[in-house]
C-alpha positions as a Markdown table, in Angstrom:
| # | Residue | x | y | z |
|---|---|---|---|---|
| 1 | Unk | -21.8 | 3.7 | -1.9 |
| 2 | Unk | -25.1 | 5.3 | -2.4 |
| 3 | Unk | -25.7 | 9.3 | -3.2 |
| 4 | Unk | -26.8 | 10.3 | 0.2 |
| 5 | Unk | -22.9 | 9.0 | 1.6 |
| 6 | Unk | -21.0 | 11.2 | -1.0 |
| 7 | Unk | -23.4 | 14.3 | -1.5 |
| 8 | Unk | -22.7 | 16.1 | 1.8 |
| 9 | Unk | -21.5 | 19.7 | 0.9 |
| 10 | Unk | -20.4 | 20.5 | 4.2 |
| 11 | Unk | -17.9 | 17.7 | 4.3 |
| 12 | Unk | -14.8 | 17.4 | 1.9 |
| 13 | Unk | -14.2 | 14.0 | 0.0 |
| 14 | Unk | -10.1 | 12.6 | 0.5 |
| 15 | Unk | -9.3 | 10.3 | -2.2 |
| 16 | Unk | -6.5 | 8.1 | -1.3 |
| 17 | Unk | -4.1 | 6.7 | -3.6 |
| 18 | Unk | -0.7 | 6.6 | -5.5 |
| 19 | Unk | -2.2 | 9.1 | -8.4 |
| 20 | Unk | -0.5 | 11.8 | -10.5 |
| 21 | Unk | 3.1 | 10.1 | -10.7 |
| 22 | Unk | 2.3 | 8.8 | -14.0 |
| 23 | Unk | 0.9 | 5.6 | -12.9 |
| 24 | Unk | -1.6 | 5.4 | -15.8 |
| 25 | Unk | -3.8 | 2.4 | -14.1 |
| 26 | Unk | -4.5 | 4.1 | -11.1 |
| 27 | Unk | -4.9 | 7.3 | -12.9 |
| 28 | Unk | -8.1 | 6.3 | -14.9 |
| 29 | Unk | -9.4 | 4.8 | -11.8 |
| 30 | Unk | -8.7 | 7.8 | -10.3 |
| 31 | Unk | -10.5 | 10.0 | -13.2 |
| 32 | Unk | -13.3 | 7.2 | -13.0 |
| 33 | Unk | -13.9 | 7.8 | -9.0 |
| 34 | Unk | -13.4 | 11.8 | -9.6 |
| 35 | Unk | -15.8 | 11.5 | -12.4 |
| 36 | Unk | -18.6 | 9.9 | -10.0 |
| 37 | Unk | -17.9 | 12.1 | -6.7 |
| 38 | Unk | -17.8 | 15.2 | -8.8 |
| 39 | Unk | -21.5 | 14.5 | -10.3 |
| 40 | Unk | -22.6 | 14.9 | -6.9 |
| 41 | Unk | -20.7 | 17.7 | -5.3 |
| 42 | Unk | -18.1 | 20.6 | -6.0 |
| 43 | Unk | -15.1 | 19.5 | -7.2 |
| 44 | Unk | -13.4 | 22.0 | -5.0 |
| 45 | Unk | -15.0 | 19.8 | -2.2 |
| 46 | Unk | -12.7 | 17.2 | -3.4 |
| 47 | Unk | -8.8 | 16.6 | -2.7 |
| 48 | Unk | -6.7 | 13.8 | -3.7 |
| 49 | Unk | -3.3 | 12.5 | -2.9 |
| 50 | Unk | -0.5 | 13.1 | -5.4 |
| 51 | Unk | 2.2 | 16.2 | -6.4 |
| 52 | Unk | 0.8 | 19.6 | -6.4 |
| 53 | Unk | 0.4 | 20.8 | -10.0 |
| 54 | Unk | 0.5 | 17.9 | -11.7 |
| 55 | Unk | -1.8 | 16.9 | -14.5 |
| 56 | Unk | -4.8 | 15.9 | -12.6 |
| 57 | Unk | -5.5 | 18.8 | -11.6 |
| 58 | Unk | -5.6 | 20.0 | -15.1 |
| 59 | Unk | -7.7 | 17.5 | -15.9 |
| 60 | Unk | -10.2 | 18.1 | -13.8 |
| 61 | Unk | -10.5 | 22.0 | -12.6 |
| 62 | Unk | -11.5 | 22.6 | -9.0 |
| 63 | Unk | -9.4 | 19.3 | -7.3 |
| 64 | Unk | -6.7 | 19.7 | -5.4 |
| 65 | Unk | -3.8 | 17.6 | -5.3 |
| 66 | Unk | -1.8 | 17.0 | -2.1 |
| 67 | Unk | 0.4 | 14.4 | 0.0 |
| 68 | Unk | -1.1 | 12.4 | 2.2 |
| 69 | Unk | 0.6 | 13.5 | 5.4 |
| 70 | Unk | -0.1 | 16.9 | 4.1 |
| 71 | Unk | -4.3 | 16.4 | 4.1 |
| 72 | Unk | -4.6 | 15.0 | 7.5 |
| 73 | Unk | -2.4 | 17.8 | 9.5 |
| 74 | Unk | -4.5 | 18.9 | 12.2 |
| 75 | Unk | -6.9 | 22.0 | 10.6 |
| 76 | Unk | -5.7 | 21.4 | 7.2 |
| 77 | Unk | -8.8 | 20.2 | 5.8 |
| 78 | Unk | -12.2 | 19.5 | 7.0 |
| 79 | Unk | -12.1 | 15.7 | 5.6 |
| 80 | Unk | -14.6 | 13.6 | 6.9 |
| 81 | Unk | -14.9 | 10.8 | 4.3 |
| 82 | Unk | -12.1 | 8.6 | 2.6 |
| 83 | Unk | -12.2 | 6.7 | -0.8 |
| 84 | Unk | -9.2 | 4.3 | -0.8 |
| 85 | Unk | -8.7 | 3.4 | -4.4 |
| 86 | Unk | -6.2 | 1.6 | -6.5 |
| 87 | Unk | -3.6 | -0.8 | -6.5 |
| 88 | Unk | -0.1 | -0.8 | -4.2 |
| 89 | Unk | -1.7 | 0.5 | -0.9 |
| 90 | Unk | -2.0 | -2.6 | 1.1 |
| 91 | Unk | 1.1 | -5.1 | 1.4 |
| 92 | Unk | 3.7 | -5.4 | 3.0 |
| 93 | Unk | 7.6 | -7.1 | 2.2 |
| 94 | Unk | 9.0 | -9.6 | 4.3 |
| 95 | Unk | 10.2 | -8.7 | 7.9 |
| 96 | Unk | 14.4 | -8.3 | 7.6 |
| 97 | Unk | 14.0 | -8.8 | 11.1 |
| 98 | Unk | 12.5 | -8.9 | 14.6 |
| 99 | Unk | 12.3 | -5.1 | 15.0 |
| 100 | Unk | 9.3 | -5.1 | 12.1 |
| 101 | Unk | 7.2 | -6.5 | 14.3 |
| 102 | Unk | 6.5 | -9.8 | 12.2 |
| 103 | Unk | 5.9 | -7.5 | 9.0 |
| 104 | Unk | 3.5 | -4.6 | 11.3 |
| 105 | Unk | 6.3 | -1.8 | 10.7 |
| 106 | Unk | 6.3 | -2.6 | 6.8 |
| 107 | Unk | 3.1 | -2.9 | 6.2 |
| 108 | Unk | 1.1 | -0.1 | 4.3 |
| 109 | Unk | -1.7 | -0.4 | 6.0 |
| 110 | Unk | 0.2 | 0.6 | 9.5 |
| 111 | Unk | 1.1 | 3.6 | 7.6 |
| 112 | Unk | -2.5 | 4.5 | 6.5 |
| 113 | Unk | -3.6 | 4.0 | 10.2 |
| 114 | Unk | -0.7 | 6.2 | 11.0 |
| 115 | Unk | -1.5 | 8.8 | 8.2 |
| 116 | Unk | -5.0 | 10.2 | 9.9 |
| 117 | Unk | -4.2 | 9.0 | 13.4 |
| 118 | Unk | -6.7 | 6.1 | 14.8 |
| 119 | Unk | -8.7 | 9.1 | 17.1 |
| 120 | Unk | -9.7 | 11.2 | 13.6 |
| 121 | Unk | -10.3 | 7.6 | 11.9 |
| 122 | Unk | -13.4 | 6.7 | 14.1 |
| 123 | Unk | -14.8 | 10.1 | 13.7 |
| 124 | Unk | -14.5 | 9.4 | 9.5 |
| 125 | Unk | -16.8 | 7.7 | 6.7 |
| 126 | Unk | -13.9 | 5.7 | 5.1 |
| 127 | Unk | -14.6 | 3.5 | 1.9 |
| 128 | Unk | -12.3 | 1.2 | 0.0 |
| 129 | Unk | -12.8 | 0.8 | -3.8 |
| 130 | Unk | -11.5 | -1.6 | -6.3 |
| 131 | Unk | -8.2 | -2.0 | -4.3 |
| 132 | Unk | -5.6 | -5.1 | -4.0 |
| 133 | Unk | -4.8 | -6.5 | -0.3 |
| 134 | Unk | -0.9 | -8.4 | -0.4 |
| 135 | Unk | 0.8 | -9.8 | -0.7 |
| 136 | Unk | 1.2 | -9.8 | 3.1 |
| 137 | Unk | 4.1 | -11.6 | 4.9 |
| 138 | Unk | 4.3 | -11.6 | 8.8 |
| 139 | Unk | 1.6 | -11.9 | 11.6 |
| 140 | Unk | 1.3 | -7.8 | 12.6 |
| 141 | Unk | 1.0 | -7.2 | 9.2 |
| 142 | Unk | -2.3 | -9.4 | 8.6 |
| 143 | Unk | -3.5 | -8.3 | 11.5 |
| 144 | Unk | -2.9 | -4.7 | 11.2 |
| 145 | Unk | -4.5 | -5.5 | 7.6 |
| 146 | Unk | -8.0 | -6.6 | 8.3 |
| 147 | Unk | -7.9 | -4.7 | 11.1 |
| 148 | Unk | -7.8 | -1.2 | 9.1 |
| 149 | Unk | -10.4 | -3.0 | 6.7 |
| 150 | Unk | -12.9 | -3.2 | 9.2 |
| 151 | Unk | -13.1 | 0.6 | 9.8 |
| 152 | Unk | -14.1 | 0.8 | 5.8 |
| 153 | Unk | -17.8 | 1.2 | 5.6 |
| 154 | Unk | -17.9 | -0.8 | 2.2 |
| 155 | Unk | -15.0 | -2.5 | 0.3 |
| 156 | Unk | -14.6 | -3.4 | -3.3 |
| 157 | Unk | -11.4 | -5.7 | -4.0 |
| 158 | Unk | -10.2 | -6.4 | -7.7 |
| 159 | Unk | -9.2 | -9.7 | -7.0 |
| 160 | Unk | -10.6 | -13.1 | -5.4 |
| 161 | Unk | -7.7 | -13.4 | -3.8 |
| 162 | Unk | -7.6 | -9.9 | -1.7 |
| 163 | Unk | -11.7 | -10.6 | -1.0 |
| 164 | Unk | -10.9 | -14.5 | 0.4 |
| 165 | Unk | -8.0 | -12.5 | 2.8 |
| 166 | Unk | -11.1 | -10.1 | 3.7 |
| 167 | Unk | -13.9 | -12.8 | 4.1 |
| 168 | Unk | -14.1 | -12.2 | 7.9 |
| 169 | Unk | -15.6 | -8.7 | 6.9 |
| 170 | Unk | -19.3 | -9.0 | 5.8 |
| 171 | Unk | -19.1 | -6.0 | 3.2 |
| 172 | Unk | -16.6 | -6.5 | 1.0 |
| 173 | Unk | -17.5 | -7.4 | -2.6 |
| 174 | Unk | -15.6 | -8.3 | -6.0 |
| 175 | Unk | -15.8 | -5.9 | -8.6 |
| 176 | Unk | -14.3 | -5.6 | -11.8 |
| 177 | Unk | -11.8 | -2.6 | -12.6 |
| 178 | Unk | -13.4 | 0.3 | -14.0 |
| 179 | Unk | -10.3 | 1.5 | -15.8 |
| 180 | Unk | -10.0 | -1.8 | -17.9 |
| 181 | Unk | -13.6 | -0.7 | -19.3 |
| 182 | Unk | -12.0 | 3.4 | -19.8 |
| 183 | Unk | -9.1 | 1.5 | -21.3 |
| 184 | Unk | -11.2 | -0.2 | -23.6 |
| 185 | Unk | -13.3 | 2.2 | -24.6 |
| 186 | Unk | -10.6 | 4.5 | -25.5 |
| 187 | Unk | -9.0 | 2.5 | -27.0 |
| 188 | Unk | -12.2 | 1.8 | -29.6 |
| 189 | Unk | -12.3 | 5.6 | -29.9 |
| 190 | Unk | -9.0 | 6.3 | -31.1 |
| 191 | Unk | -8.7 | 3.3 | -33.2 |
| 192 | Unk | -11.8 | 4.9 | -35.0 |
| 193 | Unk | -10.1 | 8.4 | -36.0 |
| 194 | Unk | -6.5 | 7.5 | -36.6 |
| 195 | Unk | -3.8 | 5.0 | -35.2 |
| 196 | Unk | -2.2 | 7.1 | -32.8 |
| 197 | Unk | -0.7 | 5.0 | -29.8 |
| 198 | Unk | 0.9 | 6.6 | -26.9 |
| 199 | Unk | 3.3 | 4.6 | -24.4 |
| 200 | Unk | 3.5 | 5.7 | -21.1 |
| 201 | Unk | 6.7 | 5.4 | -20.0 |
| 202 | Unk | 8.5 | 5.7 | -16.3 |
| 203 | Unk | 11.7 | 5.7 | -14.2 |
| 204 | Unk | 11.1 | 2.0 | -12.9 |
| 205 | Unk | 13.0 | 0.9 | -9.9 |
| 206 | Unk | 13.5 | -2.1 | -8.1 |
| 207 | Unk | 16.7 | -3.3 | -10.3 |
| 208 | Unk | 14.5 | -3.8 | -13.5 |
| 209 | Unk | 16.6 | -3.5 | -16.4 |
| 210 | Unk | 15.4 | -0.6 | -17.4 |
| 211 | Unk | 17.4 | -0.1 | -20.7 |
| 212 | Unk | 16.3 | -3.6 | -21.8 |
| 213 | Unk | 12.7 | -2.6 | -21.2 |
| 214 | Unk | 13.1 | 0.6 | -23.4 |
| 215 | Unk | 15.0 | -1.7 | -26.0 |
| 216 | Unk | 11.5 | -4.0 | -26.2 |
| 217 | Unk | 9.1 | -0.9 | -26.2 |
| 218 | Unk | 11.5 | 0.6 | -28.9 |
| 219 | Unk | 11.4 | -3.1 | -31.0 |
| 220 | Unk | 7.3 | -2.7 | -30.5 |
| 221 | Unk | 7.0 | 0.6 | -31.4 |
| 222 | Unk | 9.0 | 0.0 | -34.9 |
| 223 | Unk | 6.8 | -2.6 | -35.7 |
| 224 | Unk | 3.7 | -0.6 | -35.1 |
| 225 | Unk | 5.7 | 2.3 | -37.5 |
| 226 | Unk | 6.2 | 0.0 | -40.1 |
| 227 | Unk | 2.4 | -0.7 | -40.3 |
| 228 | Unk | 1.3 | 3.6 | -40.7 |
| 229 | Unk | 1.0 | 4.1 | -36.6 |
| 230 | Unk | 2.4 | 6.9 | -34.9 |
| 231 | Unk | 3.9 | 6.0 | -31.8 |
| 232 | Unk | 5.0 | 8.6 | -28.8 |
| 233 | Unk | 6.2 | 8.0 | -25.5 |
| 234 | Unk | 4.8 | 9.9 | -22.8 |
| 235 | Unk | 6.4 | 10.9 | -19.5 |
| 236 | Unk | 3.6 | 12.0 | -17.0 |
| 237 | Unk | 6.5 | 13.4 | -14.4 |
| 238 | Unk | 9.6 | 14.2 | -16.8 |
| 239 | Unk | 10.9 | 15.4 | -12.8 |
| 240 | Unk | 11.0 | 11.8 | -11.7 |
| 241 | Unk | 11.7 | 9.7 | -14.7 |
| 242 | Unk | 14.9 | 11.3 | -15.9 |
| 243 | Unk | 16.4 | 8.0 | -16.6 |
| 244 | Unk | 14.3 | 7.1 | -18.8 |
| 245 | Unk | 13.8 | 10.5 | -20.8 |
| 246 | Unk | 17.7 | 10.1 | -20.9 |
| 247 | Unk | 17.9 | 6.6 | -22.4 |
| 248 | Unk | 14.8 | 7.7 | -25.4 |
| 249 | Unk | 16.2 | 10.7 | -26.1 |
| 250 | Unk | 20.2 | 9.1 | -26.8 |
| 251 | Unk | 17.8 | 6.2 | -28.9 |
| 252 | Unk | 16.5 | 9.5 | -31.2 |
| 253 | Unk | 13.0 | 9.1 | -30.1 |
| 254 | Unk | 10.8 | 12.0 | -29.1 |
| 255 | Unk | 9.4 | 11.9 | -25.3 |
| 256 | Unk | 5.8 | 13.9 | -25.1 |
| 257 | Unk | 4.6 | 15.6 | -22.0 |
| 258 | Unk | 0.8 | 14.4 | -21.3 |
| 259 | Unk | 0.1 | 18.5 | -22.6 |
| 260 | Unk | -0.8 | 18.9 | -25.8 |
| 261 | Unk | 2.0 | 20.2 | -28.1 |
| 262 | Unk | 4.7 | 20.6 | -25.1 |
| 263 | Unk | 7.5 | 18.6 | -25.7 |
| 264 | Unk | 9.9 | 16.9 | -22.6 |
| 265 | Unk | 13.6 | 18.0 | -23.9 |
| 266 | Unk | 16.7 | 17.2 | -21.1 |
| 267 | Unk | 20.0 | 18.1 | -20.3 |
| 268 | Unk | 22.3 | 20.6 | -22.7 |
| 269 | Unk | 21.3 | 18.0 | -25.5 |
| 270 | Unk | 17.8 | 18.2 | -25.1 |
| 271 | Unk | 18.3 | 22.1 | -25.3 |
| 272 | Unk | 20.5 | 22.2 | -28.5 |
| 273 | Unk | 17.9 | 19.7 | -30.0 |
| 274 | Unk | 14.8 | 22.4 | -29.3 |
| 275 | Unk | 17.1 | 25.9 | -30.1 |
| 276 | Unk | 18.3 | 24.5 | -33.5 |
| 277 | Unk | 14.9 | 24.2 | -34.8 |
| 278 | Unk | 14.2 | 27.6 | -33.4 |
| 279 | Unk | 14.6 | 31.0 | -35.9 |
| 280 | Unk | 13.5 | 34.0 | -33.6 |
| 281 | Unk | 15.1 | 34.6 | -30.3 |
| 282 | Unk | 13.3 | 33.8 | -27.2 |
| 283 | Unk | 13.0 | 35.4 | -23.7 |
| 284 | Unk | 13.6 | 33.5 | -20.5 |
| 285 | Unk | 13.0 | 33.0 | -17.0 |
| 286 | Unk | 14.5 | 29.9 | -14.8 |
| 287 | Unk | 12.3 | 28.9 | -11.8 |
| 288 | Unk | 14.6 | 27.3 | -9.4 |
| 289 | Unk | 13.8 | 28.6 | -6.2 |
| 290 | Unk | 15.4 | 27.3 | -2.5 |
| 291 | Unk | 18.9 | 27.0 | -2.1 |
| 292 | Unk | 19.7 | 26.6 | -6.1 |
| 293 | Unk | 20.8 | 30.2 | -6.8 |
| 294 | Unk | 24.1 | 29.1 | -7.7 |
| 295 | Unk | 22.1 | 26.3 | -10.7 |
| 296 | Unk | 19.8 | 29.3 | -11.0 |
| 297 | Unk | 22.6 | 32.1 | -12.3 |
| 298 | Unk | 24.6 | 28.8 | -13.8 |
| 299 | Unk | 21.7 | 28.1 | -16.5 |
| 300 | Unk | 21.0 | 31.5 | -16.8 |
| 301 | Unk | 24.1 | 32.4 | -17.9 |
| 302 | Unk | 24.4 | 29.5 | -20.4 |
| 303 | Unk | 21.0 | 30.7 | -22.1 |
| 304 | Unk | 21.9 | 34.1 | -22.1 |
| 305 | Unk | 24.9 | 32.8 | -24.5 |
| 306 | Unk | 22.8 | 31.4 | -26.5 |
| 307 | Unk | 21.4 | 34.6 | -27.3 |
| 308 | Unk | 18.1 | 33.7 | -25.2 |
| 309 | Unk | 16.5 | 37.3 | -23.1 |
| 310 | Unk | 16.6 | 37.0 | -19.5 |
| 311 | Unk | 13.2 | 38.3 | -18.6 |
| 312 | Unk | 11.8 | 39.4 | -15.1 |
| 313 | Unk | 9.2 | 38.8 | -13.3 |
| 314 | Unk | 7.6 | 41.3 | -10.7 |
| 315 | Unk | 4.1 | 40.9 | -9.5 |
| 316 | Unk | 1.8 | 44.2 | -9.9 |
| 317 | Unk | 1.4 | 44.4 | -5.7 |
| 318 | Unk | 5.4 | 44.2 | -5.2 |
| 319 | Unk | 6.3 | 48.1 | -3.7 |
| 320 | Unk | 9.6 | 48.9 | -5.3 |
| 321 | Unk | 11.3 | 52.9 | -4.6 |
| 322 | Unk | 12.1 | 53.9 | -7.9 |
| 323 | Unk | 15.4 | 54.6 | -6.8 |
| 324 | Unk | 16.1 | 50.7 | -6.0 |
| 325 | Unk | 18.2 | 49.0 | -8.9 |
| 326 | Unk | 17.6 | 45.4 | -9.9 |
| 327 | Unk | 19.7 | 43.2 | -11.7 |
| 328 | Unk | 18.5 | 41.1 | -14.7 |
| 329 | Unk | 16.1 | 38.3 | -14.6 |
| 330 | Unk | 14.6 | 38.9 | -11.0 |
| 331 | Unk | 11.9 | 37.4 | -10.0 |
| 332 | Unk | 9.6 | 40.1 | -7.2 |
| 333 | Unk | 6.6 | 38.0 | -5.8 |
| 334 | Unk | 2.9 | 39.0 | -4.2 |
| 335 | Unk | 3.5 | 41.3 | -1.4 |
| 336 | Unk | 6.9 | 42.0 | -1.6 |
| 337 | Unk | 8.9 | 45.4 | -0.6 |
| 338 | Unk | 12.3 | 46.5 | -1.5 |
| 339 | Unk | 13.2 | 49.7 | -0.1 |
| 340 | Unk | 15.2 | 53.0 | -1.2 |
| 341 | Unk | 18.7 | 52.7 | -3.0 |
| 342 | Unk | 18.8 | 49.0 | -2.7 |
| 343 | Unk | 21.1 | 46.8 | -5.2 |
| 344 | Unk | 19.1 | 43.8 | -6.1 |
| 345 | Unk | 21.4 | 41.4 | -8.5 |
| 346 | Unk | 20.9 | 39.3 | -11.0 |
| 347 | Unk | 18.4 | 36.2 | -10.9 |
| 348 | Unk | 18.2 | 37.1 | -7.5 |
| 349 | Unk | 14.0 | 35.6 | -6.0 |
| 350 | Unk | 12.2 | 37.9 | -3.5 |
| 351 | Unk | 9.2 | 35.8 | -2.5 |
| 352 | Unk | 5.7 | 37.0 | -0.9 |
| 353 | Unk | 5.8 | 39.3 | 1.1 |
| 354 | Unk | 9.5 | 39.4 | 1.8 |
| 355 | Unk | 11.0 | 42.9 | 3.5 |
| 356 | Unk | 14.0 | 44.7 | 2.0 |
| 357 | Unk | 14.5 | 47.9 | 3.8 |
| 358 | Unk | 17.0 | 50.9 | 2.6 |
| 359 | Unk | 20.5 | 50.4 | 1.3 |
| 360 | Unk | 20.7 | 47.1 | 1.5 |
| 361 | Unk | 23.0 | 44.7 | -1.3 |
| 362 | Unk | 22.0 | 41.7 | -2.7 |
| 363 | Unk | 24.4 | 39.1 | -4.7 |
| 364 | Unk | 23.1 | 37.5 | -7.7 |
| 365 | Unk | 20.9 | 34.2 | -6.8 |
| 366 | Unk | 19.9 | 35.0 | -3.6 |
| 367 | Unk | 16.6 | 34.3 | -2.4 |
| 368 | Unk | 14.8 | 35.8 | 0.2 |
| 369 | Unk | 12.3 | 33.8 | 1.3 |
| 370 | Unk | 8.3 | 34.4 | 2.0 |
| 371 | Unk | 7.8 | 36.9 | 5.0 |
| 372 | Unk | 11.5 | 37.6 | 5.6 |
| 373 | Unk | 12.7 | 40.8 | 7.3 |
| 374 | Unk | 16.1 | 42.8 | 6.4 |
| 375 | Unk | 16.6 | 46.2 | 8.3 |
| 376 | Unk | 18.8 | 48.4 | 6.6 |
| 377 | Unk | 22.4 | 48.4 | 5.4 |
| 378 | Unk | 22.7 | 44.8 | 5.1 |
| 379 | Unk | 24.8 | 43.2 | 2.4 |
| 380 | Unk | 24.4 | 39.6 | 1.5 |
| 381 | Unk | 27.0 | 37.6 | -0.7 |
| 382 | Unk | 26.2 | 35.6 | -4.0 |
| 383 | Unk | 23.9 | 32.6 | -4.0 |
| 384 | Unk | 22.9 | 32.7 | -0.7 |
| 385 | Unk | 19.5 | 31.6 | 0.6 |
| 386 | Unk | 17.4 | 33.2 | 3.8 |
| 387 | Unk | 14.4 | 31.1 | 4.7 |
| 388 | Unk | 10.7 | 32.1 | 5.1 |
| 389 | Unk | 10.3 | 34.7 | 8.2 |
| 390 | Unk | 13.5 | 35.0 | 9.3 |
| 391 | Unk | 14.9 | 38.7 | 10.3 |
| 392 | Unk | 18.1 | 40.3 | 10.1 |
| 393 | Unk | 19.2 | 43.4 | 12.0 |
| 394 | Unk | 20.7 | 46.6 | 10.4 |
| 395 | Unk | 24.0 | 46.6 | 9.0 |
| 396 | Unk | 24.9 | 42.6 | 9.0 |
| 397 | Unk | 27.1 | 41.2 | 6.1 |
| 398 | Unk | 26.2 | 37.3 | 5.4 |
| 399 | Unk | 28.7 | 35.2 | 3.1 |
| 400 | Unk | 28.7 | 33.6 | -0.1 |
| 401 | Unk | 26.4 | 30.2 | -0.2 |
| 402 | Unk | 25.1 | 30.5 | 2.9 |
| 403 | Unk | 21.8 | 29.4 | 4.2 |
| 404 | Unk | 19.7 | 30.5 | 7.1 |
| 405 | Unk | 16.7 | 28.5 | 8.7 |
| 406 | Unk | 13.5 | 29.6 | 8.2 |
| 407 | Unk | 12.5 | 31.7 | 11.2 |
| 408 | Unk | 15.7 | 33.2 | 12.4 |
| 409 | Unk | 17.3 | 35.9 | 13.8 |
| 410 | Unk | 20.1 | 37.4 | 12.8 |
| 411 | Unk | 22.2 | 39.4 | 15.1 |
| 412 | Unk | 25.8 | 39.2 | 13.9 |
| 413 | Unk | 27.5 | 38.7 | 10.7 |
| 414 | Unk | 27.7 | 35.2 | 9.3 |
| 415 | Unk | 30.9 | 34.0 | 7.4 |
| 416 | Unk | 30.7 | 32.4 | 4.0 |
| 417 | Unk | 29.0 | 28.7 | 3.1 |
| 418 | Unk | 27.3 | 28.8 | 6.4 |
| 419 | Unk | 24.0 | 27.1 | 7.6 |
| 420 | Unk | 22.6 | 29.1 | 10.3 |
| 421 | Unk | 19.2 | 29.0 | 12.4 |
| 422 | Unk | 17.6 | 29.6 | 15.8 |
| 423 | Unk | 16.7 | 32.7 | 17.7 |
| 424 | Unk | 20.1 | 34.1 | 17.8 |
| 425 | Unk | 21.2 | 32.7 | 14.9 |
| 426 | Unk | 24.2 | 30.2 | 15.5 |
| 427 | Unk | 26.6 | 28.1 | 12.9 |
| 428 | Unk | 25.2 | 24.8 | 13.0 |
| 429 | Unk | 27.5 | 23.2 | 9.7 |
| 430 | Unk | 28.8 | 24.8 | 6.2 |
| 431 | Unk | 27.3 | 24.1 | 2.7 |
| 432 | Unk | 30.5 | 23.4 | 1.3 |
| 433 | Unk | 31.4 | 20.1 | 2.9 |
């Protein structure tokens, strides 16, 4: 791929992989490929597949992480090249049956094809680099295969066996993997200052036994102890990999976040294990937004017992009448409005640009979602959740746990542990069954 295909300002680069779930190959390939698009153009320029927020993007300021279906939405994003790098993109399982179409329906390929839609594909510069093709079982899904491989302007392959599968295509070449050389090199560089070794653990699937894998690592990382090395275990997405975090942690051993200095602590244990160590007392805030104001007030009252602050937090362009009360630990967001003699309660979530008008009452753990409209006089229970834009009219009373679509409106009252949506609003189920 020469200079004059990547360095096109006008044009944002997609690079296309399974990155940021704490797939630690993938991810250094990844920070290799960043590394060289970046030296040509703005990072902002780039976007890559994987969680929002997660530590790539801390990594390297200006990306942007995203899902794939989210990047090729019509209008999302001007992307008009694709870099397809990394392992577990291109196989498929064996057909269960004749509805796969001889392995076409479970082949990743189909659902790259699928991801940008074949019209936007012609109109795009796609690459593939240092990927693996298979294995591949069934006819649609070999054909489907080379067929997405012959869009790809040039195509490195890891393997002899994914570039023998790809012969029939004239520009595909064997390359090594850059990350083994990162790995390497790393490695030389740390071995240099001090024997530090971190293991980079995750919530493996597909029946593995996972508590026998932790057992080995544990049995390793002993050894290595007994010799002067200090060994951590790392959890890239302590969100995903609870099971793991859960088996360490009962085993005494320490799981590290990939942040300097923040430690991954889990359940009520994990809690206890931090506070004991802890002299001063410490404020709080618990970001659980959606339909969680019921876990929201639940952990907040179980901190608050342990003598933790609730805190709020109200952004500086939030309009709030000074005669409005709000409850404890309230979080107001960009935008928002909350009107005169309103009663906000506790841990309740107002987000952007949400709409409170006068006297209306609020239970603790509601949330009023982004853009959302109350008139006036309108009481809502405890816990209850109203999505982004939805409007209520004056003087409506909505139950306990209820939740209303995004988009609604509102026109009668609404009994408790309802789900609601549509324009009127009509019962379509209850939260409580």
């Amino acid at each position: 791929m020469s200079n004059n295909d990547i360095a096109d300002n006008q044009r944002e680069i997609a690079i296309i992989g399974y990155y940021g779930w704490g797939n630690f190959g993938d991810d250094l390939l990844a920070s290799y490929v960043i590394g060289q698009v970046s030296s040509l153009i703005s990072p902002d320029k780039i976007i890559i597949t994987g969680p929002e927020g997660n530590y790539l993007e801390r990594w390297f300021p200006g990306i942007r992480c995203k899902a794939g279906k989210d990047i090729f939405l019509s209008g999302s994003y001007p992307v008009r090249k694709i870099i397809f790098g990394g392992g577990g993109q291109f196989f498929a399982f064996p057909p269960s049956n004749i509805l796969n179409l001889w392995g076409l329906l479970k082949c990743k390929a189909y659902g790259r094809w699928r991801m940008i839609g074949f019209s936007n594909y012609r109109r795009l510069s796609a690459y593939a680099f240092c990927v693996g093709v298979g294995p591949l079982e069934g006819v649609g899904a070999k054909w489907m295969t080379r067929k997405f491989f012959q869009q790809c302007e040039q195509i490195s392959v890891r393997d002899a066996i994914s570039k023998n599968f790809l012969s029939c295509n004239e520009n595909v070449r064997l390359a090594a993997d850059p990350s083994i050389g990162l790995s390497i090199k790393s490695s030389s560089i740390g071995q240099q200052k001090s024997k530090i070794l971190g293991v980079v653990v995750r919530d493996w699937s597909q029946g593995l036994n996972v508590s026998g894998i932790i057992k080995s690592l544990r049995s390793a990382a002993q050894v290595l102890r007994n010799r002067g090395w200090k060994v951590n275990f790392i959890s890239f997405q302590p969100k995903y990999d609870k099971n793991v975090i859960q088996i360490l942690l009962d085993n005494d051993e320490n799981v590290k976040s990939p942040f300097p200095g923040i430690q991954v602590y889990f359940k009520e244990s994990g809690f206890l294990k931090w506070y004991s160590d802890k002299v001063q007392n410490y404020c709080f805030i618990v970001a659980i937004g959606g339909s969680k104001g019921k876990d929201r007030v639940s952990i907040s009252n179980y901190l608050v017992e342990n003598n933790l602050i609730p805190i709020s937090a109200i952004n500086q362009s939030a309009n709030i009448a000074k005669n409005a009360k709000l409850g404890n630990g309230v979080q107001i967001m960009m935008g928002a409005s909350i009107a005169a003699k309103c009663l906000i309660g506790n841990y309740v979530i107002v987000n952007t640009s949400a709409s409170i008008d006068h006297e209306c009452k609020i239970g603790d753990g509601c949330h009023i979602g982004p853009g959302a409209i109350l008139a006036g006089g309108i009481t809502i229970d405890r816990y209850t959740f109203i999505g982004a834009g939805s409007v209520i009219l004056p003087n409506i009373k909505i139950g306990k746990e209820c939740i209303v679509g995004a988009g609604s409106i509102v026109t009668k009252d609404i009994p408790n542990f309802s789900i609601v949506y549509g324009n009127p609003a009509k019962n379509n189920g209850k939260t409580n069954e």
